[in-house]
C-alpha positions as CSV (number, residue, x, y, z in Angstrom):
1,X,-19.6,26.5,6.3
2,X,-21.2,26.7,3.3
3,X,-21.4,23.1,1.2
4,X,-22.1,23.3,-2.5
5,X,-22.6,20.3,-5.2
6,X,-19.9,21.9,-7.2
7,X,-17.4,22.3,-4.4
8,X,-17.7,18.8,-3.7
9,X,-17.6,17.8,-7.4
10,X,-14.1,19.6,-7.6
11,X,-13.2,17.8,-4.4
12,X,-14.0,14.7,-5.7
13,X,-12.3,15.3,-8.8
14,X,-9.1,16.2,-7.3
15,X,-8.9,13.4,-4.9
16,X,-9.6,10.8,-8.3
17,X,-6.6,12.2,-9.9
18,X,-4.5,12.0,-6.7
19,X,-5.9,8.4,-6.5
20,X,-5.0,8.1,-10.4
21,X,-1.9,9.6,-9.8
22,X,-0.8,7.0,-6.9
23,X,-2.2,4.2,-9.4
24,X,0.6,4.9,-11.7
25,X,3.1,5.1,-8.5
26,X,2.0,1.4,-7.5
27,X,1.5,0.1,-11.2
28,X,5.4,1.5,-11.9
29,X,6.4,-0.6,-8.8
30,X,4.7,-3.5,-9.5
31,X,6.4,-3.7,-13.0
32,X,9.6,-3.2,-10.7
33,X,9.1,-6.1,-8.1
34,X,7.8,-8.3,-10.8
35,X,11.3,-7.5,-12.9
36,X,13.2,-8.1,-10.2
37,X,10.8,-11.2,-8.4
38,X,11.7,-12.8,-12.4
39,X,15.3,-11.7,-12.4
40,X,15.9,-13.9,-8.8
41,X,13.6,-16.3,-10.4
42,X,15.7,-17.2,-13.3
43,X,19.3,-17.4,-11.0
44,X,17.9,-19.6,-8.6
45,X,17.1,-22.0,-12.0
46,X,20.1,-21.5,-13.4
47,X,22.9,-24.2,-12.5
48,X,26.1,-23.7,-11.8
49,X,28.3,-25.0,-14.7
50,X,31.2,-25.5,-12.2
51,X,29.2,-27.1,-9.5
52,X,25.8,-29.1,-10.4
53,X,26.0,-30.3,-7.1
54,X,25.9,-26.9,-5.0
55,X,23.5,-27.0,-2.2
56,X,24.2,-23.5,-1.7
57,X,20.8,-21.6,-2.4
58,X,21.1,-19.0,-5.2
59,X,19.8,-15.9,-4.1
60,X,22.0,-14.3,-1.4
61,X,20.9,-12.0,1.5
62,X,21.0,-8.6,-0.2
63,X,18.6,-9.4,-2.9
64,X,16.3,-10.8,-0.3
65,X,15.9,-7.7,1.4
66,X,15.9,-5.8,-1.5
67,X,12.7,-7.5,-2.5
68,X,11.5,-7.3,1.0
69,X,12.0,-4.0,0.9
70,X,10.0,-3.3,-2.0
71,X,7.7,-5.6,-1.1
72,X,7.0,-3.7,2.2
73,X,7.0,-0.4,0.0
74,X,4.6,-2.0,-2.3
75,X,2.2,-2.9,0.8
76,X,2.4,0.7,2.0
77,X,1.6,2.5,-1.2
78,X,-1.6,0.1,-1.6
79,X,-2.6,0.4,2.4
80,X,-2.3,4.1,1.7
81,X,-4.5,4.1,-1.4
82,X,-7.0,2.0,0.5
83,X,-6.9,4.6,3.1
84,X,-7.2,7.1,0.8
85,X,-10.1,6.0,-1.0
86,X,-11.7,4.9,2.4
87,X,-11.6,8.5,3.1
88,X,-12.4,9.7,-0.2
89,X,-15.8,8.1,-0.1
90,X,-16.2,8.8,4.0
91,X,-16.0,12.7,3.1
92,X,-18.2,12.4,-0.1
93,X,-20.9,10.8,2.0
94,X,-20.6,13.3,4.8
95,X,-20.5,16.5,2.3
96,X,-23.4,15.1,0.7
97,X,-25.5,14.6,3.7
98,X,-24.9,18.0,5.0
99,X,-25.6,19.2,2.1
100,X,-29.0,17.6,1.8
101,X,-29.7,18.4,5.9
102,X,-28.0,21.5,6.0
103,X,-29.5,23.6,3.0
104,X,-33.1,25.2,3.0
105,X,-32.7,25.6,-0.5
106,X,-32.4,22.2,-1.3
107,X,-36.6,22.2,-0.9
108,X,-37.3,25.0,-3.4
109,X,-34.7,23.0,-6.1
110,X,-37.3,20.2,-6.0
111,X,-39.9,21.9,-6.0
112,X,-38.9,23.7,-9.5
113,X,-37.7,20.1,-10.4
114,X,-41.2,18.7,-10.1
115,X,-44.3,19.4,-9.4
116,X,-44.6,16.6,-6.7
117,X,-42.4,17.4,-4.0
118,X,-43.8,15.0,-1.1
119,X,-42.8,11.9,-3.2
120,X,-39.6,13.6,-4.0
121,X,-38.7,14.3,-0.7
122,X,-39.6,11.1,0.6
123,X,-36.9,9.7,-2.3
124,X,-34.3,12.5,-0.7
125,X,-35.2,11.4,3.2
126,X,-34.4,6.9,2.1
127,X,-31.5,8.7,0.7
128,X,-30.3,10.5,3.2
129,X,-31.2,7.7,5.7
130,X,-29.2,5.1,3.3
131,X,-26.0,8.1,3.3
132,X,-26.2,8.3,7.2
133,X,-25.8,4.5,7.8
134,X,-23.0,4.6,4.9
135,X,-21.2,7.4,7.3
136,X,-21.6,5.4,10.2
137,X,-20.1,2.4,8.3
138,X,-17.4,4.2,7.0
139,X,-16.5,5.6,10.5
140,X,-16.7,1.9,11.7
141,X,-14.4,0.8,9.1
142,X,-11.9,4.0,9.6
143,X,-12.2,3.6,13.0
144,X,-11.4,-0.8,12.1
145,X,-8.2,0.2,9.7
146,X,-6.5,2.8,12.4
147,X,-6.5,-0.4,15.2
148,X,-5.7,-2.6,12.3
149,X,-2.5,-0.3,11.3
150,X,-1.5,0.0,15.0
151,X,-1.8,-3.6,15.1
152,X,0.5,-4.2,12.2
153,X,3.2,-1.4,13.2
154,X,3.3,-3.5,16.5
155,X,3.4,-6.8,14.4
156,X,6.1,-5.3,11.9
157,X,8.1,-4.3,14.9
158,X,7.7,-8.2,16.8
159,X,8.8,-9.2,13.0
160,X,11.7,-6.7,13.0
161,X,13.2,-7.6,16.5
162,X,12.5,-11.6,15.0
163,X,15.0,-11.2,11.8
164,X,17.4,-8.9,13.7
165,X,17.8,-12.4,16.8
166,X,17.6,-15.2,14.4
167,X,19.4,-16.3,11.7
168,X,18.0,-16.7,8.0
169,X,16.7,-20.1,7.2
170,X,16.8,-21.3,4.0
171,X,15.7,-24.4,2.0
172,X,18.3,-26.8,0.6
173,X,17.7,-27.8,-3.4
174,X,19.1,-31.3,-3.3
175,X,17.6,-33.0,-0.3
176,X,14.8,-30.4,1.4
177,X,16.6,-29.8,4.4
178,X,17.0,-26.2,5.7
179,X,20.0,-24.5,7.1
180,X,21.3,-21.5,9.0
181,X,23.4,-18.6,7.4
């Protein structure tokens, strides 16, 4: 497998847009949650004109789990473009350390850079030492966010189970007192 600089330069470039691309996704759906986090906002401060009293709270179950599902979307889409940029940056570092290991060439391209190839090669060896330990870092931390993600699917699934048994408590206005739906 043959690794250039430009192969990984329109690797990279690709992946930025895709990243770019998902930035839009998330900054479109936080404009949404924050429209509709303001739009429950306002009704639960708006009184009742018939009923000043009401110790009824006033957002009702649907729009909760509307915003909890959005908000669960929301924490996807950014767990994904963490993921993605994790990885982004894990393959970078790997394609560039093969490529500085891998090719012979890479020698004779300093040596028509400069006419002092030891100290130049010394500069490519701390940097390919410095690349290595990023790799190994970056498998660390891949290796950290896949038993973190199981971890959470488990937790989201506890969480599930939790709403599905038990009822929805809710805090009263008038006197701080919660009650069950």
């Amino acid at each position: 497998m043959s690794v250039s600089l430009s192969s990984i330069v329109s690797e990279s470039k690709k992946l930025v847009e895709r990243l770019r691309d998902d930035d839009d996704v998330l900054e479109s759906l936080i404009y949404k949650w924050e429209s509709a986090s303001n739009t429950v906002v306002k009704r639960c401060q708006a009184e009742d004109p018939y009923n000043g009293c009401n110790a009824v709270p006033c957002v009702d179950g649907s729009e909760l789990k509307i915003l909890a599902y959005k908000n669960e979307l929301l924490r996807q889409v950014l767990h994904s473009h963490q993921v993605a940029a994790d990885v982004l940056m894990h393959e970078y570092r790997r394609k560039i350390s093969s490529l500085l290991q891998g090719r012979a060439d890479v020698g004779k391209t300093v040596n028509s850079l400069d006419p002092h190839p030891p100290k130049n090669i010394q500069y490519l060896a701390e940097g390919l030492q410095t690349i290595n330990n990023a790799c190994l870092i970056d498998e660390k931390k891949f290796c950290d966010s896949i038993q973190n993600m199981a971890q959470l699917r488990v937790e989201n699934e506890t969480f599930k189970h939790l709403e599905k048994s038990s009822p929805l408590r809710i805090k009263n206005k008038n006197n701080n007192t919660t009650q069950t739906d």
